[in-house]
N, C-alpha and C positions, 0 to 999 in steps of 0.2 A: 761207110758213114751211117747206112741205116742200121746198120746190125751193132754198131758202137752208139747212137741214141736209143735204139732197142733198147740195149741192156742197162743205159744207164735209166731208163724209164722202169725196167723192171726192178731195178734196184730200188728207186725212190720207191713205188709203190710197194715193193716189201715191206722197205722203213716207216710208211705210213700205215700200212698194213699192222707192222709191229706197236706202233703209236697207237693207232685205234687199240687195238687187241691189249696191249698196258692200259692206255685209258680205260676201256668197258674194266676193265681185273677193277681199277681204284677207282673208279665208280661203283661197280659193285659191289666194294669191299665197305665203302663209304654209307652205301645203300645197306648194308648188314649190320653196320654199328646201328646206323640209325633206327632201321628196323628193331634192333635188342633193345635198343634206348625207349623204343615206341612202347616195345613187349612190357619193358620192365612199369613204365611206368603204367602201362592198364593196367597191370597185374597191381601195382598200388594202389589204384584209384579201385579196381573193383574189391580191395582187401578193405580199402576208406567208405567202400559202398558197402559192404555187406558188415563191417562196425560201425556206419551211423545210426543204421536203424535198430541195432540194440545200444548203442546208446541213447539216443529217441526212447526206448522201451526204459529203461532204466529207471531218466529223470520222467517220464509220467506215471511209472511205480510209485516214485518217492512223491511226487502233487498230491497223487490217490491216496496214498498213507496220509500223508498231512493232512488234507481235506478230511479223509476220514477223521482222523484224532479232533480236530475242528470240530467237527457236524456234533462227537459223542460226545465233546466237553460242552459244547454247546445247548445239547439235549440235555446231559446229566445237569446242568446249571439249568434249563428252564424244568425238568422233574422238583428238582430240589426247590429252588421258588414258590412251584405250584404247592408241593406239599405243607412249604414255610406259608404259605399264602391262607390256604386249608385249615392247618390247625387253628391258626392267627383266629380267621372268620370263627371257627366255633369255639372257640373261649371268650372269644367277646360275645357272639349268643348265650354262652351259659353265665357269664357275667354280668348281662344285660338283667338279670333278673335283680339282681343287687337283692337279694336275699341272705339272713342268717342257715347258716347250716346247724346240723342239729347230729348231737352224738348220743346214741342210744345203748343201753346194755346190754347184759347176757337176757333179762328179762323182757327189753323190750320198751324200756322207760326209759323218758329222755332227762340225760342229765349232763347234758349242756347243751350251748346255744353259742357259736363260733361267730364274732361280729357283732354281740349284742352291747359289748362295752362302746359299741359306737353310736351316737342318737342317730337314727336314721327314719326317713318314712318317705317310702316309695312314691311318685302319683305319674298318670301316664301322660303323654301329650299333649290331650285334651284338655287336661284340667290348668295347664300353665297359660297365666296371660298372656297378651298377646305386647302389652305395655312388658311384660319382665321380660319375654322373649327379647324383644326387641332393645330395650336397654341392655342387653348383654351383648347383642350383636352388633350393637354402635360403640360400645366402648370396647371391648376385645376382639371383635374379628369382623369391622362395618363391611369385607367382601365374600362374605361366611356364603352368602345365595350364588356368588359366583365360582369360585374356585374346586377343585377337584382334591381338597384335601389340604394342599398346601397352597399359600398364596406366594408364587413364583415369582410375581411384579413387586407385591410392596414386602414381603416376610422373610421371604430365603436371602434375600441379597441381604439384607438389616443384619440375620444372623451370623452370615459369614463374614461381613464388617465386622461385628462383636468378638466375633472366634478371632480373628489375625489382629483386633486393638488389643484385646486383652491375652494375647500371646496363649493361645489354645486351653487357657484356663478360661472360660465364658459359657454363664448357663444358657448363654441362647439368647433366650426372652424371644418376644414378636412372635411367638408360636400363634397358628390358627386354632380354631377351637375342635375341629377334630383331632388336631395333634395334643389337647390339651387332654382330649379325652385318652389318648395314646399314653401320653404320660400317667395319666393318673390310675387308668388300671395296670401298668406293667410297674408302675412304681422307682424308674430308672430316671435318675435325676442328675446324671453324672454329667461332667463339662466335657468328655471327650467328643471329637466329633462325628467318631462311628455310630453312639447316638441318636447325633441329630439324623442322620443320612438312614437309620434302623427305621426311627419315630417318624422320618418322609414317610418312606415303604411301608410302612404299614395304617398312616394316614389316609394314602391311594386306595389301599385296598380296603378301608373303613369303607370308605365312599363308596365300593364297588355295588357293595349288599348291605348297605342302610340309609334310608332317605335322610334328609336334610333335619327334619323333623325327630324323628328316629336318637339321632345322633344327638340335635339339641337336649333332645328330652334328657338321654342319658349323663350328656354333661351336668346337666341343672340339679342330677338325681345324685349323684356324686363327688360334689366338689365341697370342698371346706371353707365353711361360713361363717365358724366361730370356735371358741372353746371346746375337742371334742364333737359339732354338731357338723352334720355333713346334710348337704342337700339342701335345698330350697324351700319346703314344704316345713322340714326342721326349723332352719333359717326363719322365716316368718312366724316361727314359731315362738322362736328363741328371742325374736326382736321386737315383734311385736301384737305378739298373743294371739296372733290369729292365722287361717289358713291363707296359702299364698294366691289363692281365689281370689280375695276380701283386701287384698294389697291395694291401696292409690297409688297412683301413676308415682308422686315423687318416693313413695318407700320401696315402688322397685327398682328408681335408680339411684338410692340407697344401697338396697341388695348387690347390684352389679357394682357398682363401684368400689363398693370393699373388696372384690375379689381379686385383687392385687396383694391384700395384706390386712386378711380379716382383722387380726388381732389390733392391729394399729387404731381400725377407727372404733374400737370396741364402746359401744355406752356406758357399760356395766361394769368398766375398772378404774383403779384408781387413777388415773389422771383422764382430767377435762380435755374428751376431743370431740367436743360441741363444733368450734371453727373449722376444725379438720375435715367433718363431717358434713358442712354445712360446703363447704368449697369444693368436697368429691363430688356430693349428688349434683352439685349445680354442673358441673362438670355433665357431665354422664347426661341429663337434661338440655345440655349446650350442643352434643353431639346427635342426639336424638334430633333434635327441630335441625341440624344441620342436614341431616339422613333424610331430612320430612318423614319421621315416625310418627312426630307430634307436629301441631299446629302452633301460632302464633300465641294464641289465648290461653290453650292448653301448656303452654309453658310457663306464661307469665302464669298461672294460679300455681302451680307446680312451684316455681319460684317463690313465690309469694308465702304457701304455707312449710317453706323448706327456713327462711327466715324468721319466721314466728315458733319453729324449732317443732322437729318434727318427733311425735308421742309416741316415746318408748313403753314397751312395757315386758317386763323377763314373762316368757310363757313359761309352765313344767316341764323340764325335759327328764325323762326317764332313759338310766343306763344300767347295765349291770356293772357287777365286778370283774366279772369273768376271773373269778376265782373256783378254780374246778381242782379234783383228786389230782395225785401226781402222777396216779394211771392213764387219766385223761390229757394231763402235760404232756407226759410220753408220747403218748397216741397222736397228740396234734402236730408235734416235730417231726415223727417219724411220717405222718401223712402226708405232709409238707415238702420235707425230701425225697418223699416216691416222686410226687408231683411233677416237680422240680425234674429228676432225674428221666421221668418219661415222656413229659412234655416237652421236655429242653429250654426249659424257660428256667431263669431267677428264681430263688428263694422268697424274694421279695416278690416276686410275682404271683407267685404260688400260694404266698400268706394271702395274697388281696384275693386270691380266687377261691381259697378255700372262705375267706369273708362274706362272699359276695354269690357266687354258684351256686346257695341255698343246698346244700348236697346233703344226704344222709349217710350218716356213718355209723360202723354195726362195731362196738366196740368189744373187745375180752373179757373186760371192768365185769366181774360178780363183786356189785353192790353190798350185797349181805359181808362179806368177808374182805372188802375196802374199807367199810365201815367201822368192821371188829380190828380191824391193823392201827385204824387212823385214833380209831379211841385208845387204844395201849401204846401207841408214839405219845399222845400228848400227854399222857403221865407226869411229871414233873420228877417225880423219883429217879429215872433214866438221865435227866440232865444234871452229871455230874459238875461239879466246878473246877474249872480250871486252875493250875498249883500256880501257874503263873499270872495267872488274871485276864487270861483270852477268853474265848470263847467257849463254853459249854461242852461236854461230850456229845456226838452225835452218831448216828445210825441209821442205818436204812435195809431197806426191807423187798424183796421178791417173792412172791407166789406162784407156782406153775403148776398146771392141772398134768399132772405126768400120764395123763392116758389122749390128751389132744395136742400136749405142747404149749398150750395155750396160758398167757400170763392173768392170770384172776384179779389180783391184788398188787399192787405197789404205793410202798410208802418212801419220802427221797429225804428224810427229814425230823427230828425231834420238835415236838409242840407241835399247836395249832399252825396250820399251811394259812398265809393271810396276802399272799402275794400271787399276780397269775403267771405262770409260767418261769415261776425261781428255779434256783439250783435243786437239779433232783439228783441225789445223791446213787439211787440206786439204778442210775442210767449213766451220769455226765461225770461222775467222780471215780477216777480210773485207777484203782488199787492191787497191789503185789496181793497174790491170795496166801500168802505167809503158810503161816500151818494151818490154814483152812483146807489148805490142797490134804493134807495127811489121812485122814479117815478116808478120806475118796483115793485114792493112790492108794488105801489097803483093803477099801471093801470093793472094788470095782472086780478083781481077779475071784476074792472067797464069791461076788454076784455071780459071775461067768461059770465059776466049778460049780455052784451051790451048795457051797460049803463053807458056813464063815463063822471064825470064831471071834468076839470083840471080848476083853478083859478089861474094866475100869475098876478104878480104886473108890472106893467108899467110905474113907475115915478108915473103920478098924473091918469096915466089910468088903468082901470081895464079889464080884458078881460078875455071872460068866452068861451071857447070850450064845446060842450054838442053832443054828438054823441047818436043820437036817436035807436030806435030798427031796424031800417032799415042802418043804418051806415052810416048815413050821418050826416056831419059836422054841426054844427051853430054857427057861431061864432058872437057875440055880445061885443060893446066896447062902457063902460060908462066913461064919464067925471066927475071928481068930479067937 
């Protein structure tokens, strides 16, 4: 019996022996997947660990780029500013002087004056009242001591109302009076609104580097007050015969009050604008004692002899013609367009500054032989008449010193020149050179060999020019 549970015990334990020994195999086996599964996937994760951090590296490549591009557009836009900022400042100093320029010759004598067809007469700060000051600054700009150029509370809003009522056609208006001076030396009066947003930016920087005073002065010294008459000193002149020192309180808010629309309240033309006149100043008077510029009293007298009508009187105003050669025509456009083209400013900016910069210019113009041109254009013999009934034969004329290049003389025109800056024929009038090119297109080659022979007809005579190797002429004439 033992030896028959013996075996059946060594039997079980075999089988269980076998069980164990199959189970460890697929546990193990089990164990070796998961272990590869484990493999594989570190093997992923350290493939995903060693590409995060170049992609990490990547996208801070491309921030640094960008940032970069950023910072140099950022710089090149505050270079570019500073230099628009730079020139700005010193053209408005050399403009500040509100001087005639003057164009001088090959000798050395001045024979013109750039700016003189305009009455003008400079005075500095000191000499303007404190009443005119002030009546300008109550009726055009009452926050002129406060603001920084532009008045951003009461001015800029008002303008950009204007620009969207009147659908992007709007002069603006409500300009402060440093913007007024903006406008009126750059001479840009356009409706668009890059503009106004130009005439901000450069208002700011008016104010950067010139006092408050400074700037008035120069508005006062360049503004149009009449027919032709600029400036205030003018103005008082033109109104009422005297300096604007010597002004009462009511003919300087006079003064300012026209400046809206000289022409309108003019004394001196045909239509009565006595009431017009009488209604501005009181105006401008109403604003002042509002501002406490003036007192209570001082306005009632103000009033007082503004009603009893206040005493015109035309001073002399002296202008030229600004009629000059048509060498010095030349001269002035072609100055004009450097300007223009190097300072990167308008044409029209350029004329006011050539106005105004009091500059000296050293012209080509030989007088002596401008002179001799200009007397043999106005011959009368030269202007032929027309078979159709137009206009006159005309011509025009160049001289050039062929050892400097240099243009001595120019005529643009038959007759006397009586006009400043007409059509000059031998700049602006753009002509096929027909058979004028021929003699040039045949002596250019005999120049270069030095050896030219020309043959012209003389009626019944023949005449031979021969310029030998040594350049000298022979001239020979057969009869037939």
């Amino acid at each position: 019996m033992k030896s028959k549970h013996s075996k059946e015990r060594k039997n079980t334990e075999k089988e269980n022996g076998k069980n164990i020994l199959i189970s460890l195999k697929t546990k193990g086996k089990k164990e070796d997947i998961q272990n590869e599964k484990n493999s594989r996937k570190s093997k992923r994760g350290n493939k995903n660990k060693i590409k995060a951090p170049e992609h990490t590296k990547r996208k801070k490549k491309i921030k640094l780029i960008i940032l970069l591009i950023v910072v140099i557009l950022i710089l090149s836009s505050g270079i570019r500013m500073a230099i628009s900022a730079n020139s700005w400042k010193s053209l408005v100093q050399e403009m500040s002087k509100n001087e005639n320029s003057i164009v001088k010759d090959t000798d050395g004598n001045t024979i013109a004056e750039i700016g003189s067809e305009k009455a003008k007469n400079k005075i500095s700060a000191t000499e303007i009242p404190s009443n005119l000051k002030n009546a300008y600054v109550s009726i055009e700009d009452e926050r002129f001591y406060k603001h920084h150029g532009v008045d951003v509370k009461k001015r800029t809003g008002a303008a950009i109302v204007s620009y969207v009522f009147h659908r992007g056609s709007s002069s603006f208006g409500g300009s402060s009076i440093t913007q007024q001076v903006v406008k009126n030396l750059t001479g840009d009066s356009s409706s668009k609104i890059s503009r106004k947003v130009n005439e901000w930016g450069k208002a700011v920087i008016l104010e950067s580097f010139m006092s408050k005073d400074e700037i008035l002065a120069l508005y006062l010294n360049i503004i149009y007050v009449g027919p032709n008459v600029y400036g205030i000193e003018t103005g008082a002149n033109y109104y009422f015969n005297k300096s604007v020192k010597d002004l009462s309180l009511e003919e300087c808010a006079f003064l300012a009050g026209i400046n809206n629309s000289p022409n309108s309240y003019n004394p001196y033309g045909d239509t009565d604008n006595t009431e017009k006149i009488k209604k501005r100043t009181k105006t401008v008077l109403s604003k002042m004692l509002e501002l406490k510029y003036i007192n209570e009293d001082e306005y009632n007298n103000a009033v007082a002899n503004v009603d009893s009508g206040l005493k015109f009187k035309k001073g002399k105003i002296e202008t030229e013609d600004a009629v000059y050669s048509y060498h010095t025509d030349a001269l002035i456009s072609q100055l004009i367009d450097d300007i223009a083209n190097k300072k990167k400013i308008t044409k029209t900016f350029a004329t006011n500054y050539v106005n105004m910069a009091g500059l000296t210019i050293y012209s080509t113009q030989n007088t002596s032989v401008q002179k001799q041109m200009e007397k043999e254009f106005e011959k009368t013999k030269y202007q032929l008449a027309s078979k159709t009934g137009g206009d006159h034969s005309q011509s025009a004329m160049v001289i050039i010193d062929h050892k400097t290049g240099q243009v001595v003389g120019c005529v643009g025109g038959l007759g006397k020149k009586t006009t400043s800056r007409g059509l000059n024929r031998a700049t602006q009038s753009i002509r096929q050179t027909g058979s004028c090119i021929k003699p040039i297109a045949v002596l250019v080659p005999g120049i270069a060999k030095k050896n030219l022979l020309v043959q012209q007809s003389l009626k019944m005579n023949k005449q031979f020019l021969q310029m030998d190797i040594n350049q000298k002429i022979i001239v020979t004439t057969l009869e037939k």
